[in-house]
Every structure is written in structure tokens, then in C-alpha cells.
C-alpha positions in Angstrom: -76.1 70.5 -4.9 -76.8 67.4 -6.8 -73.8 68.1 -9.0 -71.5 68.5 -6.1 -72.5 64.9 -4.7 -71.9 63.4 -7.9 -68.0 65.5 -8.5 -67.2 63.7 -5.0 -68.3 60.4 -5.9 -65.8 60.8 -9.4 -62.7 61.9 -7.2 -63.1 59.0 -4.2 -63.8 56.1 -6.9 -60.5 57.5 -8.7 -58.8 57.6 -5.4 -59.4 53.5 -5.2 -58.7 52.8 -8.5 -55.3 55.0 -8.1 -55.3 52.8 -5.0 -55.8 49.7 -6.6 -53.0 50.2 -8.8 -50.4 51.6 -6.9 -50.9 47.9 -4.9 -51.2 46.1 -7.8 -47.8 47.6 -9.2 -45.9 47.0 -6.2 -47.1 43.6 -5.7 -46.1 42.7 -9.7 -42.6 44.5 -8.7 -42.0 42.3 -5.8 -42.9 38.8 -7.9 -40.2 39.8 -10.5 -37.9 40.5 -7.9 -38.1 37.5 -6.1 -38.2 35.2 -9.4 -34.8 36.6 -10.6 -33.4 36.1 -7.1 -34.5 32.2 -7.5 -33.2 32.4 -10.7 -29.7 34.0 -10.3 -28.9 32.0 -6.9 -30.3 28.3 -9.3 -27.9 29.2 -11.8 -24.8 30.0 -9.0 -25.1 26.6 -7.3 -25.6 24.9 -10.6 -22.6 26.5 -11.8 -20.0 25.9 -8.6 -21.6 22.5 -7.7 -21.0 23.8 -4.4 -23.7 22.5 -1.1 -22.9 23.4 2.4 -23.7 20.9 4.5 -23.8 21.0 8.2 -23.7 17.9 11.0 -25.0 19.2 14.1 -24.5 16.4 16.2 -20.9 15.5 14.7 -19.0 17.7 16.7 -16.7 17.7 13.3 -18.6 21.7 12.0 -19.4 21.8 8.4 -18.6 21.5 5.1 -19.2 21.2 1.6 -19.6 19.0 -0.9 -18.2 20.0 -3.9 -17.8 18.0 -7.6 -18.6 15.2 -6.3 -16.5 14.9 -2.9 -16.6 15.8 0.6 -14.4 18.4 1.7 -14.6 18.8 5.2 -13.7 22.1 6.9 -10.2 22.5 7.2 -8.7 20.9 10.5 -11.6 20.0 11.4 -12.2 16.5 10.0 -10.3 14.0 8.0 -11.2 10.7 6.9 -9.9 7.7 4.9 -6.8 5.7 4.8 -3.7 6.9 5.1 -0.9 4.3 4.2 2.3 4.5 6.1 5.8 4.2 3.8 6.9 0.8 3.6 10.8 0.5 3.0 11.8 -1.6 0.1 13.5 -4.9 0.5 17.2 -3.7 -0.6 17.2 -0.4 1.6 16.3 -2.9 4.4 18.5 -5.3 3.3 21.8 -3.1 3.0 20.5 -1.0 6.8 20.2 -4.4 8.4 23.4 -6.2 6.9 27.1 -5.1 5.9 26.1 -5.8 2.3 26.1 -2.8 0.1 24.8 -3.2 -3.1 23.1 -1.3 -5.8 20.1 -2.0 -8.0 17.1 -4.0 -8.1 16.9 -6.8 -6.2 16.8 -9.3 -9.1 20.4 -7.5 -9.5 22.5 -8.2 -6.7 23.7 -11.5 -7.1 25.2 -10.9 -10.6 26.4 -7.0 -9.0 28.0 -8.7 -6.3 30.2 -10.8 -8.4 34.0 -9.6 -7.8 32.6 -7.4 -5.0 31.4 -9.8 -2.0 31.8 -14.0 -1.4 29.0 -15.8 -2.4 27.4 -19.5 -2.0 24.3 -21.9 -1.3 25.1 -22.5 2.5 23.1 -20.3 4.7 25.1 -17.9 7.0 24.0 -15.2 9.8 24.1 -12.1 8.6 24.6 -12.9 4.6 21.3 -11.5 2.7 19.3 -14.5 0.8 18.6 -13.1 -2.9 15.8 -14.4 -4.6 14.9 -14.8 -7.9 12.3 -12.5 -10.5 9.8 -14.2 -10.8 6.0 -13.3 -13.0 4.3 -12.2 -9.9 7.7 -10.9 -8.2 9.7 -9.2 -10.8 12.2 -7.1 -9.1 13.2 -9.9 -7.2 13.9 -10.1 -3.6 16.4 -10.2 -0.7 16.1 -10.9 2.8 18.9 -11.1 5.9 19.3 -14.2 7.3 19.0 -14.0 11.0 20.3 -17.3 12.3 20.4 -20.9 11.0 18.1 -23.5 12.6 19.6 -26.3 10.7 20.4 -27.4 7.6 16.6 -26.9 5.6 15.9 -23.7 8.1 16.8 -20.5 8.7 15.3 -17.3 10.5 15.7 -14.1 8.1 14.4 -10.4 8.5 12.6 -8.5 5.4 10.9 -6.0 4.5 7.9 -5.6 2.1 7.1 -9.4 1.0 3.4 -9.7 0.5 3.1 -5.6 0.6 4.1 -6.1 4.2 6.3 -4.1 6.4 9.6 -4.7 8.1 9.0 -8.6 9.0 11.4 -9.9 11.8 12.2 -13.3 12.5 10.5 -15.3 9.7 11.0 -19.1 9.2 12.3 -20.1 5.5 13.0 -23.7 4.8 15.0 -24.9 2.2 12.4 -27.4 -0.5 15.4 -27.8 -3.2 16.5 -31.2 -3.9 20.3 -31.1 -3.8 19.8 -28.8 -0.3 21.4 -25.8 -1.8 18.9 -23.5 -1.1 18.0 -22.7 -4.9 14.3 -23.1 -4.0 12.9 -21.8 -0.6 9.5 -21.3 1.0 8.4 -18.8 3.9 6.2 -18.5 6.6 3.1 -17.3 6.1 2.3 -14.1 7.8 -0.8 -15.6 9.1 0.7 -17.3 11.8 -0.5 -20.5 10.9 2.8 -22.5 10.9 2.1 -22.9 6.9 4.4 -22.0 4.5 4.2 -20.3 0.9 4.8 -21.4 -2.3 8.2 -22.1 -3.7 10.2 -19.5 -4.7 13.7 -20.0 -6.5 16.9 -18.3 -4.9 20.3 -17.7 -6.6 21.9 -18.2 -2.9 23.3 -16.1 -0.7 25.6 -13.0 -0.7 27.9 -12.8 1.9 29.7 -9.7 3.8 33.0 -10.3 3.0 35.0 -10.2 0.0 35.8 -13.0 -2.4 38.5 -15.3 -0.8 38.6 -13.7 2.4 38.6 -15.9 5.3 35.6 -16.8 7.3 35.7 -16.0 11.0 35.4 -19.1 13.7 31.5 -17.8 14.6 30.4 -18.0 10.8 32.6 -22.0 10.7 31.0 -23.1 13.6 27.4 -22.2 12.3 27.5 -23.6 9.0 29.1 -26.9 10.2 26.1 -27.3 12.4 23.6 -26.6 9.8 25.1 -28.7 8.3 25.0 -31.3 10.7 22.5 -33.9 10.3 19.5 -33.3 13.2 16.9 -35.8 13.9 14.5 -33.5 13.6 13.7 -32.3 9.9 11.5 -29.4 10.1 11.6 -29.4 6.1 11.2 -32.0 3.2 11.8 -31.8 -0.3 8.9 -32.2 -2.8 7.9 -36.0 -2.7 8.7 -35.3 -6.9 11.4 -32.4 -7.1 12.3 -30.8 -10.2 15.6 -29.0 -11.0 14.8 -25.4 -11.0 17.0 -23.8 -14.1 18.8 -20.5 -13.2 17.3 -17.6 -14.2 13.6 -19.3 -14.9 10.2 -20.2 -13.7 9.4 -23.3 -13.1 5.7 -23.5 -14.6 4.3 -26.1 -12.2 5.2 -24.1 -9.1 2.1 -22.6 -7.9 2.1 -19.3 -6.8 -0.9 -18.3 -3.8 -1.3 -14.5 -2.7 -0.9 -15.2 1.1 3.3 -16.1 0.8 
């Protein structure tokens, strides 16, 4: 009898122990399990550098960020600036004018030799070529509007000061002999000041060499060059001859112009 007790006692503790292992064992399996997981998905997002991110209250969904930048979801959100095209001077130049030339713009007064009329008297429609200068290398031309008098004119443009298409923009004449070799424009402030002084090689007219100037463009140049009471420009109180084809080192050059 008393051996019977003590047989049942030997198979219900090994029952427990079995038990005890069996949850042991399953318990250790699960651990391993769930460390590799960690471990597999760590290594993932270390290696793709990839992070969803979601802003609820956006209204803009998710996205991720990814190397370093935010990609939004697609057609969903865009930020930043976009820059629109701005047209170059000479495309505007030979759209707005009858004055077809190729080139930079530091180019057309020497292209235009043989080809159109040129001179230092201001005309409607003619295109006013600048001069390269250090912080304008390719030059510059602009269409000259209409002729105020004899130191101003009205031109239109396109891209001076990284601008756009610019209508209507005063330019008075600073050279000492008035033949428009030096020039200065409106700021695009709109603060009645002017830039600094740029030299010109003069102006490029639409018409061939020696061809004969209708009445329209005669009557506008002699009134330019009509003495006004008025002067709405002065030469420098100590001018200096601008040399063709330089810089003159004293001009001053400011990044508002």
C-alpha cells in the first residue's frame, strides 16, 4: 500500500517537472523569436533609411522621409519654389522689335555692322545695346519705347537684375557729349532712383544702312533733340570719357540697377 502512495507521488512530481519544461521551452522559443524580429526589421530601416511619417491633421496623407529628404506622397503634396522661365534679353529684344540679330548680347552692335543703321540718337523702336561689363558679361539690349527728350527715353527689357519682361522703364542718358555712351535705369523699386552707370555702344536701328528714315522717326529725334526746360537728367558734376569696349573703374556698380 505504502509502495503504491509513494509510485504516485514519483509520476505527479514528473508530470510538473515535464510541465515546467515544456513552459519553460516555449517561453525561451518565443524570446528568440521576437529578438531576431527586432533585429531583422533594425537592420531593414537602417539599411533603406526609409521612415513613414504620417500628418493627421494636414489633410496632405503621408509620406516618407528618405536619405535625408521629404518625399511626400505622390499628388498629394508639393512644396518649395518653383521659378518661372525668364526670357533672355535678345529673344525679347528681336520678339519686341524688327531687329534680328544673332549672338550674345555684347555681340550685336559689331554683328549688326553692314546689316542694320546704327547711331547715338535715341529712336522708337531701335534696341539700346549695352556694353559687357564685370558684373554683366553678355551684355545687354533693351527696345526703346518712346523718347521723353533728349537725356530720356522709355525702353522695354527683359531679365535686367534677374527680372522679368520689364515694360516702360525710364533710362537717362549721364554721358558727357549726350551720345548716350553711358546710361542709367530706373530702379525696379519704384523709388524714382536710378542705377549705376552703365556704358552703351548706341543704338541699333531697324532699317538698313543708308536707308531713309520715315517722317515719324525725323520728327522724334528732332524733338529729343530739342532743348526742354525741363532736364530730368544731368551729367556727372566730373564726367569722364568712357573708352569703347572698357570699364571705367570708378563707376560703381550696386545690385539693385
Amino acid at each position: 500500500m505504502r509502495s503504491g502512495k509513494v509510485s504516485t507521488m514519483r509520476h505527479g512530481r514528473s508530470g510538473i517537472l515535464k510541465l515546467k519544461l515544456a513552459v519553460l521551452s516555449f517561453l525561451s522559443v518565443s524570446a528568440f523569436t521576437a529578438s531576431a524580429s527586432a533585429r531583422t526589421y533594425h537592420a531593414a530601416s537602417h539599411h533603406t533609411g526609409v521612415h513613414k511619417i504620417v500628418f493627421s491633421a494636414s489633410g496632405h496623407a503621408a509620406g516618407r522621409y528618405a536619405g535625408g529628404r521629404w518625399h511626400p506622397a505622390a499628388g498629394r503634396y508639393h512644396s518649395g519654389y518653383h521659378g518661372g522661365h525668364v526670357i533672355q534679353c535678345v529673344a525679347y529684344a528681336k520678339s519686341a522689335s524688327e531687329v534680328m540679330l544673332h549672338g550674345n548680347a555684347r555681340d550685336w552692335w559689331h554683328n549688326a555692322s553692314g546689316v542694320y543703321d546704327r547711331g547715338h540718337a535715341p529712336e522708337a523702336g531701335s534696341v539700346l545695346n549695352f556694353r559687357a561689363t564685370r558684373r554683366m558679361p553678355l551684355g545687354h539690349v533693351a527696345v526703346v519705347r518712346n523718347v521723353v527728350d533728349n537725356r530720356t527715353i522709355m525702353i522695354d527689357q527683359s531679365h535686367w537684375a534677374q527680372a522679368g519682361i520689364s515694360r516702360n522703364v525710364a533710362v537717362i542718358d549721364v554721358s558727357p557729349n549726350n551720345d548716350w555712351s553711358a546710361v542709367r535705369v530706373a530702379l525696379n523699386n519704384h523709388s524714382g532712383g536710378f542705377g549705376s552707370i552703365y556704358p552703351t555702344y548706341g543704338f541699333i536701328y531697324a532699317r538698313h544702312p543708308g536707308a531713309e528714315r520715315n517722317m515719324q522717326q525725323e520728327v522724334m529725334t528732332a524733338w529729343a533733340k530739342k532743348g526742354t526746360t525741363t532736364q530730368l537728367a544731368q551729367a556727372p558734376a566730373t564726367p569722364r570719357q568712357i573708352s569703347a569696349g572698357q570699364e571705367d573703374p570708378n563707376i560703381a556698380f550696386d545690385d539693385n540697377n
